[in-house]
C-alpha positions as CSV (number, residue, x, y, z in Angstrom):
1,X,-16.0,-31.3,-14.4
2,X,-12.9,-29.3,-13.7
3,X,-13.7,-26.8,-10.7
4,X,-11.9,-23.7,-10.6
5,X,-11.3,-22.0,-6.3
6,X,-10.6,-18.2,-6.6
7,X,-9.3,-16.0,-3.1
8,X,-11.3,-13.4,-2.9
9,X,-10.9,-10.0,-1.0
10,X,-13.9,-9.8,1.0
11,X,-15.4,-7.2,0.2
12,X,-20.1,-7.2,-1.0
13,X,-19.1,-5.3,-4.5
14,X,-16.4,-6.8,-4.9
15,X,-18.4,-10.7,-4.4
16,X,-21.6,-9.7,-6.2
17,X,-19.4,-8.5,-9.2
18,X,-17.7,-11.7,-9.8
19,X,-20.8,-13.7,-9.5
20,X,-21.9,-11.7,-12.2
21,X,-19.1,-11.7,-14.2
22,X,-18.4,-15.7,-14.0
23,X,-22.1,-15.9,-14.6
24,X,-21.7,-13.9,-17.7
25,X,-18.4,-16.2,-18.9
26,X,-20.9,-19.2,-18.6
27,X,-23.4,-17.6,-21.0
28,X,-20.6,-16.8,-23.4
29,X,-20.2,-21.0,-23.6
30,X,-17.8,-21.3,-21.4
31,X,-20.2,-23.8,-19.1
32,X,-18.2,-26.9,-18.5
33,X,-16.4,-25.5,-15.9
34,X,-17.1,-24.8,-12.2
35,X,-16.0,-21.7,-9.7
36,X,-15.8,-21.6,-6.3
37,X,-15.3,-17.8,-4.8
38,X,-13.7,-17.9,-1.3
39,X,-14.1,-14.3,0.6
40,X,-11.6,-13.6,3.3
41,X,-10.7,-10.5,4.9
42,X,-7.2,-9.3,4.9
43,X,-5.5,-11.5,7.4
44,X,-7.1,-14.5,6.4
45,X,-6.2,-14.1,2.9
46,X,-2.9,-13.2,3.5
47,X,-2.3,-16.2,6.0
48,X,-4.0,-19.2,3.7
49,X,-2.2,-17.5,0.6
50,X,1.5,-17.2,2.5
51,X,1.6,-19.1,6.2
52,X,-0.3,-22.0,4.7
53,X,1.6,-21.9,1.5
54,X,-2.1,-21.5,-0.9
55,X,-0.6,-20.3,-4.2
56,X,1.6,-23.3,-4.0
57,X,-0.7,-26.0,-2.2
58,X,-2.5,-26.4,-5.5
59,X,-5.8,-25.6,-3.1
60,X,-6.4,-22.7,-5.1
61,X,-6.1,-21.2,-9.0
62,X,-7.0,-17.6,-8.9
63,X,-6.0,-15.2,-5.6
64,X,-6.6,-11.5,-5.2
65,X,-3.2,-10.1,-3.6
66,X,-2.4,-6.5,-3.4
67,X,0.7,-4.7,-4.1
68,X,2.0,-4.8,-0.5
69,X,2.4,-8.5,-0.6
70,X,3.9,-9.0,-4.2
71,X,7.1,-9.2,-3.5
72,X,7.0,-11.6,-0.9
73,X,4.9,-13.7,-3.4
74,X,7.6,-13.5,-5.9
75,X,10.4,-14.1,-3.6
76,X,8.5,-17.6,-2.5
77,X,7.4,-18.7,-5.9
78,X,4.2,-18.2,-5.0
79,X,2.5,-16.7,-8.3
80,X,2.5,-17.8,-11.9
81,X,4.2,-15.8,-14.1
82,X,1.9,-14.3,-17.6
83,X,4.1,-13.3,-20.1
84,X,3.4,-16.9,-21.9
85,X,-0.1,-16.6,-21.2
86,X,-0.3,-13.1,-22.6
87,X,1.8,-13.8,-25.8
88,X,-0.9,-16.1,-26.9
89,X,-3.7,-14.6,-25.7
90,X,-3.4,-10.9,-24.5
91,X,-6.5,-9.1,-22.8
92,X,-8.9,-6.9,-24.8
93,X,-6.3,-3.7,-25.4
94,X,-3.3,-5.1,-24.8
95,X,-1.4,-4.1,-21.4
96,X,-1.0,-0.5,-22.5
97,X,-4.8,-0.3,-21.4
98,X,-3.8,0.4,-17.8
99,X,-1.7,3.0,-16.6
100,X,2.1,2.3,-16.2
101,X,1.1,3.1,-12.2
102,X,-0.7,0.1,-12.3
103,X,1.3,-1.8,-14.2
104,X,4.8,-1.7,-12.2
105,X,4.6,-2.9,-9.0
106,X,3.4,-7.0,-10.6
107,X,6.7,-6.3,-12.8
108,X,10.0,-8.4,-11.5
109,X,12.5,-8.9,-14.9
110,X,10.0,-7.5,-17.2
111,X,8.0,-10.5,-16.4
112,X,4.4,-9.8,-15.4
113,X,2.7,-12.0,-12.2
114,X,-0.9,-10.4,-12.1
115,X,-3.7,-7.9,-14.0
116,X,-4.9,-4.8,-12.1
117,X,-8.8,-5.8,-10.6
118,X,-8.9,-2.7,-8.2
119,X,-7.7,0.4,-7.5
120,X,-8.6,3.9,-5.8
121,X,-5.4,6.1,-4.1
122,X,-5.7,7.0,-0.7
123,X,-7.9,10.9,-0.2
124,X,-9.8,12.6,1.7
125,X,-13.5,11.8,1.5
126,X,-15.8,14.2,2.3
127,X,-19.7,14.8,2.5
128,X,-20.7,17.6,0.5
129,X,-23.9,18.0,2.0
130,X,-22.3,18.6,5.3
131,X,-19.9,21.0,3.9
132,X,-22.1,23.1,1.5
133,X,-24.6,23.3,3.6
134,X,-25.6,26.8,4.2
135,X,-27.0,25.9,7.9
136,X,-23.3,23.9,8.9
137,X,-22.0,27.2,7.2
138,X,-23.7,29.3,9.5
139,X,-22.9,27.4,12.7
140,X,-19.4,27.1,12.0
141,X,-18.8,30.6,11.3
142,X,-20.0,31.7,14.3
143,X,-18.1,29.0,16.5
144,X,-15.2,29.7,15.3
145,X,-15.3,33.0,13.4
146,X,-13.9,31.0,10.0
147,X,-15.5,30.3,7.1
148,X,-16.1,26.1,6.7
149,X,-14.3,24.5,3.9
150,X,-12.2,21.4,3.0
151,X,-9.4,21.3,5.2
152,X,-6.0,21.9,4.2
153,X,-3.7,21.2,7.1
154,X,-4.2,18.6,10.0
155,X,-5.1,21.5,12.5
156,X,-7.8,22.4,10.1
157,X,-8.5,19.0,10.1
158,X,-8.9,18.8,14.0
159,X,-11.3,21.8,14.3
160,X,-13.5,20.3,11.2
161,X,-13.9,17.1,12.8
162,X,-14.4,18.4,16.3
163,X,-17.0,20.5,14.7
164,X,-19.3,17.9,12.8
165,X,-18.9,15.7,15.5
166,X,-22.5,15.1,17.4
167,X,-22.5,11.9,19.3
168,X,-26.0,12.2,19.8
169,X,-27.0,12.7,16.3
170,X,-24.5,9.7,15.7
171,X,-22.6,11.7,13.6
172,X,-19.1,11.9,14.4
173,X,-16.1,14.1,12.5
174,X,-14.0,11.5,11.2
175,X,-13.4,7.9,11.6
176,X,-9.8,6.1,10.7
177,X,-9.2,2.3,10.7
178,X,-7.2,1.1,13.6
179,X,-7.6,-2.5,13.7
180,X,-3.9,-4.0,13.9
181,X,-4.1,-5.9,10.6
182,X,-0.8,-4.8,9.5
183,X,-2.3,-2.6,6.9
184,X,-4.2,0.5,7.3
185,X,-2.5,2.2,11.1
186,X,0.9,1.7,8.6
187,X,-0.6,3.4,5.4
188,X,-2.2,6.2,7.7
189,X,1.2,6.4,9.6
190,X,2.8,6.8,6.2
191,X,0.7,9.7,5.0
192,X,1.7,11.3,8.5
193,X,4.9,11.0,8.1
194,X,5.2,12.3,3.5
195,X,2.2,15.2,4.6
196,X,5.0,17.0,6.9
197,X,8.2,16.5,4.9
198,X,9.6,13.1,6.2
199,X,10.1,10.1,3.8
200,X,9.8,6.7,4.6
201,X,12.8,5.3,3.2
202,X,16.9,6.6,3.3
203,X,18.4,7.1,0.2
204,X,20.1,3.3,0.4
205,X,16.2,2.2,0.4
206,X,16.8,1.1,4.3
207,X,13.5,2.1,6.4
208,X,14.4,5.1,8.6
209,X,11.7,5.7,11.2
210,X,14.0,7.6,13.6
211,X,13.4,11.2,11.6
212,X,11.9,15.0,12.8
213,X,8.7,14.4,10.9
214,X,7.8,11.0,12.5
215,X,7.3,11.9,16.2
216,X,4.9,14.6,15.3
217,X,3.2,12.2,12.7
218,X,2.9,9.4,15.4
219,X,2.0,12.3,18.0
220,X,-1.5,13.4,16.0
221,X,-2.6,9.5,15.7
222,X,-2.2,9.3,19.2
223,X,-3.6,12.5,20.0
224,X,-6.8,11.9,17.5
225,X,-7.3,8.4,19.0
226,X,-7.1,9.8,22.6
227,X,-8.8,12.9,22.4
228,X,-11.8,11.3,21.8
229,X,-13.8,14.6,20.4
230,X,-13.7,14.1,16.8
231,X,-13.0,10.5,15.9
232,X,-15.8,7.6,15.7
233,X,-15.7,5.4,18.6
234,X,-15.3,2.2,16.8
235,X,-12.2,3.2,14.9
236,X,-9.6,1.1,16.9
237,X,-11.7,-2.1,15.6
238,X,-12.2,-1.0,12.2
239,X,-10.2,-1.9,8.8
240,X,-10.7,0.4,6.2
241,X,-13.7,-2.0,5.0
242,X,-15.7,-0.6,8.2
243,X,-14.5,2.4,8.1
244,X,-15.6,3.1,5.0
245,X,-19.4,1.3,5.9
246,X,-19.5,3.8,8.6
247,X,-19.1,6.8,6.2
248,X,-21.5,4.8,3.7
249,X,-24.5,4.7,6.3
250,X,-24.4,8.8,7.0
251,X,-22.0,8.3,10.9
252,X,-18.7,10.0,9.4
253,X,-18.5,14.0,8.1
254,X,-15.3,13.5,6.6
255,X,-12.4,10.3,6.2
256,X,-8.7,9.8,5.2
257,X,-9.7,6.4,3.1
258,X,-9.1,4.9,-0.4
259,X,-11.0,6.3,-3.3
260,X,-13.1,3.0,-3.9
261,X,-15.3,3.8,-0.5
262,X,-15.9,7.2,-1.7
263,X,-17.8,5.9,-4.8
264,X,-19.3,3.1,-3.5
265,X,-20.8,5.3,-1.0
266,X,-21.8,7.7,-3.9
267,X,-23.5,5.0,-6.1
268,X,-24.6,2.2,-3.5
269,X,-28.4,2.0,-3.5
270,X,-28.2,1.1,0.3
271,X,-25.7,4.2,1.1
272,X,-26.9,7.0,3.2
273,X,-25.0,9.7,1.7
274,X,-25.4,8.5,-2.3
275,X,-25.0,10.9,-4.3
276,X,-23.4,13.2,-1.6
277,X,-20.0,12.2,-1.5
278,X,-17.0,14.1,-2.9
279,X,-13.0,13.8,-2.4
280,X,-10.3,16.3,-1.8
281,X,-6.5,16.3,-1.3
282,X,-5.4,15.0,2.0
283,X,-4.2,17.6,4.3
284,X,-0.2,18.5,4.6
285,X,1.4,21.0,6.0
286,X,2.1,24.3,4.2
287,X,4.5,23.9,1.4
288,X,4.5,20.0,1.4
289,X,2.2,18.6,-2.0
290,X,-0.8,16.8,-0.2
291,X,0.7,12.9,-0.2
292,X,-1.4,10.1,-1.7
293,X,-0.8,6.3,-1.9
294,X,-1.3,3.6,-4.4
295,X,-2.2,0.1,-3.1
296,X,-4.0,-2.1,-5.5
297,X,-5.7,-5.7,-6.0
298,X,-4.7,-7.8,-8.7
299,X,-6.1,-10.9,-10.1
300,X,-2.9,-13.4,-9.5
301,X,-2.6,-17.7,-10.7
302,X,-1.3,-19.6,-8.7
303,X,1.5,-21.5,-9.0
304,X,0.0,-24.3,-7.7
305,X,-2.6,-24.6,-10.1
306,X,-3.1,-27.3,-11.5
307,X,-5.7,-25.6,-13.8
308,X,-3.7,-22.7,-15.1
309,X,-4.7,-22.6,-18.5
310,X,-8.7,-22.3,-17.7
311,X,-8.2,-20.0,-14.6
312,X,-6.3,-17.7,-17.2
313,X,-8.8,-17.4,-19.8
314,X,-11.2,-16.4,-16.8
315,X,-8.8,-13.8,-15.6
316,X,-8.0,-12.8,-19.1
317,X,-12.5,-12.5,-20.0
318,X,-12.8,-10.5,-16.0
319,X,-10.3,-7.9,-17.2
320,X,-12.4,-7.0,-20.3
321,X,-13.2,-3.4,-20.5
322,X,-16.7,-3.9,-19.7
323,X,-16.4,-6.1,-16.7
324,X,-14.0,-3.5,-15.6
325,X,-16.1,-0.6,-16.0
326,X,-19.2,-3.3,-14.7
327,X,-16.8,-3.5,-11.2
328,X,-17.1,0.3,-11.0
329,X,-20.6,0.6,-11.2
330,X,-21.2,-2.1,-8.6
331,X,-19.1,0.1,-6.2
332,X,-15.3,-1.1,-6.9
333,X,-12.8,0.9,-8.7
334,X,-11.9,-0.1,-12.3
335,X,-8.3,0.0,-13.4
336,X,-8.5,0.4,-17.4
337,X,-8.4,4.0,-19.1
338,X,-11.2,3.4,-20.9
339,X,-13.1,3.0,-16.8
340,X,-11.7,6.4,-16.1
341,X,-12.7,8.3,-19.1
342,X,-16.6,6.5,-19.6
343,X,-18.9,9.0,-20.1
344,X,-21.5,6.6,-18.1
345,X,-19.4,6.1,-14.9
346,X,-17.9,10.0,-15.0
347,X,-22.1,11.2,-14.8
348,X,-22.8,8.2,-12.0
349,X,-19.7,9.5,-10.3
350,X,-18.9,13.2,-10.8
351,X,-15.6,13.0,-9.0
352,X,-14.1,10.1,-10.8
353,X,-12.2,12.5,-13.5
354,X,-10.2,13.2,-10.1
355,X,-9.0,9.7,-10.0
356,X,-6.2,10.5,-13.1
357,X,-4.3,13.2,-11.4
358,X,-4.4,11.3,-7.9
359,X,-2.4,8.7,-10.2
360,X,0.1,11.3,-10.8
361,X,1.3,12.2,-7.2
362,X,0.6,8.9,-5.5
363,X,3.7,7.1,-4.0
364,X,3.5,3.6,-3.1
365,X,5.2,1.5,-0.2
366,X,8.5,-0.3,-0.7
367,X,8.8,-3.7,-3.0
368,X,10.3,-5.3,-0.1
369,X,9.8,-9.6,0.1
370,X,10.0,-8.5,4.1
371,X,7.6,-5.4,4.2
372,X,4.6,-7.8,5.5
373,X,6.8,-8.0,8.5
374,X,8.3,-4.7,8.8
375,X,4.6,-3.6,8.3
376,X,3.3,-5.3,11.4
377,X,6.4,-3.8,13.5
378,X,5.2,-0.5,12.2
379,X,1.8,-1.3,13.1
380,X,2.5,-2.6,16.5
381,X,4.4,0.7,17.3
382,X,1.4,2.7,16.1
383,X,-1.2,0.4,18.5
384,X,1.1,1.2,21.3
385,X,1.2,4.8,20.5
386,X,-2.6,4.7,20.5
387,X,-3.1,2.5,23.7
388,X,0.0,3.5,26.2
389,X,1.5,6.5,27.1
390,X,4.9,5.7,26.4
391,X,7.1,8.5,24.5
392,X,6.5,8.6,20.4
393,X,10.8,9.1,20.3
394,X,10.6,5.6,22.2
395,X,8.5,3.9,20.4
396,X,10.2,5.0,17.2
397,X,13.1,3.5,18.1
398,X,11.9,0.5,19.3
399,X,10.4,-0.2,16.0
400,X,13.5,1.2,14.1
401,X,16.0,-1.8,16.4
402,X,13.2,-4.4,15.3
403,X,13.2,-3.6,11.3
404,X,17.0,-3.5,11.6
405,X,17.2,-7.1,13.0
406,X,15.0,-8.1,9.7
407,X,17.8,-6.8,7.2
């Protein structure tokens, strides 16, 4: 019997869905084949599927990879391409079922490499309870003479945070994800820098990180992190995974964090806060549209596969509409329109409608073969922003005379 190995994001929702849904594809006759799911967290995915050469080994037939790493994928041959596949056997709507948003960045030639499995731009998640509370309300009005709302700005951020934050109560005002995976110190860095005016990228598409906008960006991370009064204490070892358990089990009043946390911390039956979660716009400064960001997870073959046929038709029956909308309700984000506008999912989830117009003003991060690489320079600068005491102009440029030796 032919046995199938998929890469799998770690992630409970994410495992527990595809049990289900392979579970499901075995009821539907398709029986004579085995799966074996393989959950890794970020780094370890990332090195089994590039540093040990996985999507070529012929180890494994399906991988989760997200957006940040697809063009290093492509660059090394790594993924299978689907136009064939799709030709003679498209997926239940066709490929205008998912927005062009998350359709574009799995595009080289007009040749597709991989089907959108998860998605959720970066907000800012917020609990409700905390914030409509009429007793919160009370308290903060007479702190600080302001009404209590949603913050706006990063200053209003700063006095929320410091506000809700009650070590004793194990409450704490916020919470970001610090660990140096290469991943979410860049993203948050990134929404820094596009929330005060500065952009990532020159015009020629080179990364500029000696700008205005990015010493005050890398100043507040430092400052937050340092400070001490607002932010939970595990954040420097947290990925956004923990981070977003920490909001799910009642310890965070608000988080800067992808959309998928906010509902799976609204719907989970073990969640603290279920049913008390919504999202807002992430802060920016005054005249500056609140930034978002777009990474997502697609389901990728392998070029190594030596089973592409059979791992396709999987991937082809776990796109489905329902599975999709079935990886929603176990606390994932689905990608298909028909996810986003279910009546079921939209009552479950009051602030899904929310997700469309995030779509609209999300950026993404550069389709660079080399942004894994420029991402961990980034990070590193970041760590040593958090952890020394060395200048943020320094550090810029430090990082700045690294990316240039890359290019």
């Amino acid at each position: 019997m032919v046995k199938l190995r998929f890469a799998v994001r770690k992630f409970e929702p994410f495992e527990r869905h595809l049990e289900a849904c392979w579970k499901a594809y075995q009821a539907a006759g398709f029986n004579d084949v085995e799966m074996e799911f393989v959950s890794m967290d970020l780094e370890e995915l990332y090195s089994i599927m590039f540093a040990h050469n996985g999507l070529q080994n012929g180890e494994w037939d399906l991988a989760h990879l997200n957006t940040d790493w697809l063009a290093e994928a492509y660059q090394k041959n790594g993924v299978c391409e689907l136009n064939s596949f799709l030709a003679a056997a498209p997926p239940e709507g066709g490929l205008t079922a998912w927005s062009p948003s998350l359709m574009g960045m799995q595009t080289f030639d007009s040749t597709l490499y991989g089907l959108p499995f998860h998605d959720g731009p970066e907000c800012l998640v917020i609990r409700k309870d905390l914030f409509e509370s009429a007793v919160e309300q009370q308290r903060f009005l007479a702190q600080y003479g302001l009404e209590l709302t949603v913050p706006k700005d990063w200053d209003e951020f700063l006095q929320v945070a410091e506000f809700f934050s009650r070590p004793d109560e194990n409450l704490y005002g916020t919470v970001f994800a610090g660990y140096p995976d290469g991943h979410n110190a860049v993203f948050d860095f990134c929404l820094q820098l596009w929330s005060r005016g500065g952009e990532l990228q020159a015009t020629d598409g080179t990364i500029q990180l000696q700008q205005a906008a990015a010493i005050p960006a890398l100043d507040f991370y430092r400052n937050l992190f340092k400070r001490g009064n607002a932010l939970h204490p595990q954040s420097l070892s947290y990925e956004s995974v923990q981070a977003g358990e920490a909001f799910a089990r009642g310890e965070v009043a608000m988080m800067v964090n992808w959309f998928g946390f906010a509902s799976w911390a609204h719907i989970d039956t073990h969640s603290s806060v279920r049913g008390k979660v919504d999202i807002a716009a992430i802060p920016a400064e005054e005249g500056i549209m609140p930034p978002s960001l777009n990474v997502y997870w697609l389901y990728t073959l392998a070029e190594g596969s030596r089973h592409k046929n059979l791992a396709y038709d999987f991937l082809r029956y776990a796109v489905s509409a329902q599975n999709d909308k079935s990886l929603t309700l176990a606390g994932g984000v689905g990608c298909r329109y028909s996810t986003w506008f279910d009546a079921e999912v939209n009552e479950r989830i009051g602030f899904y409608s929310k997700l469309g117009p995030l779509h609209e003003t999300a950026r993404t991060l550069p389709r660079l073969a080399n942004w894994p690489a420029i991402a961990h320079i980034i990070d590193e600068m970041v760590n040593l922003a958090v952890q020394t005491e060395r200048p943020s102009v320094k550090l810029l440029e430090e990082a700045q005379t690294k990316i240039n030796l890359l290019t």
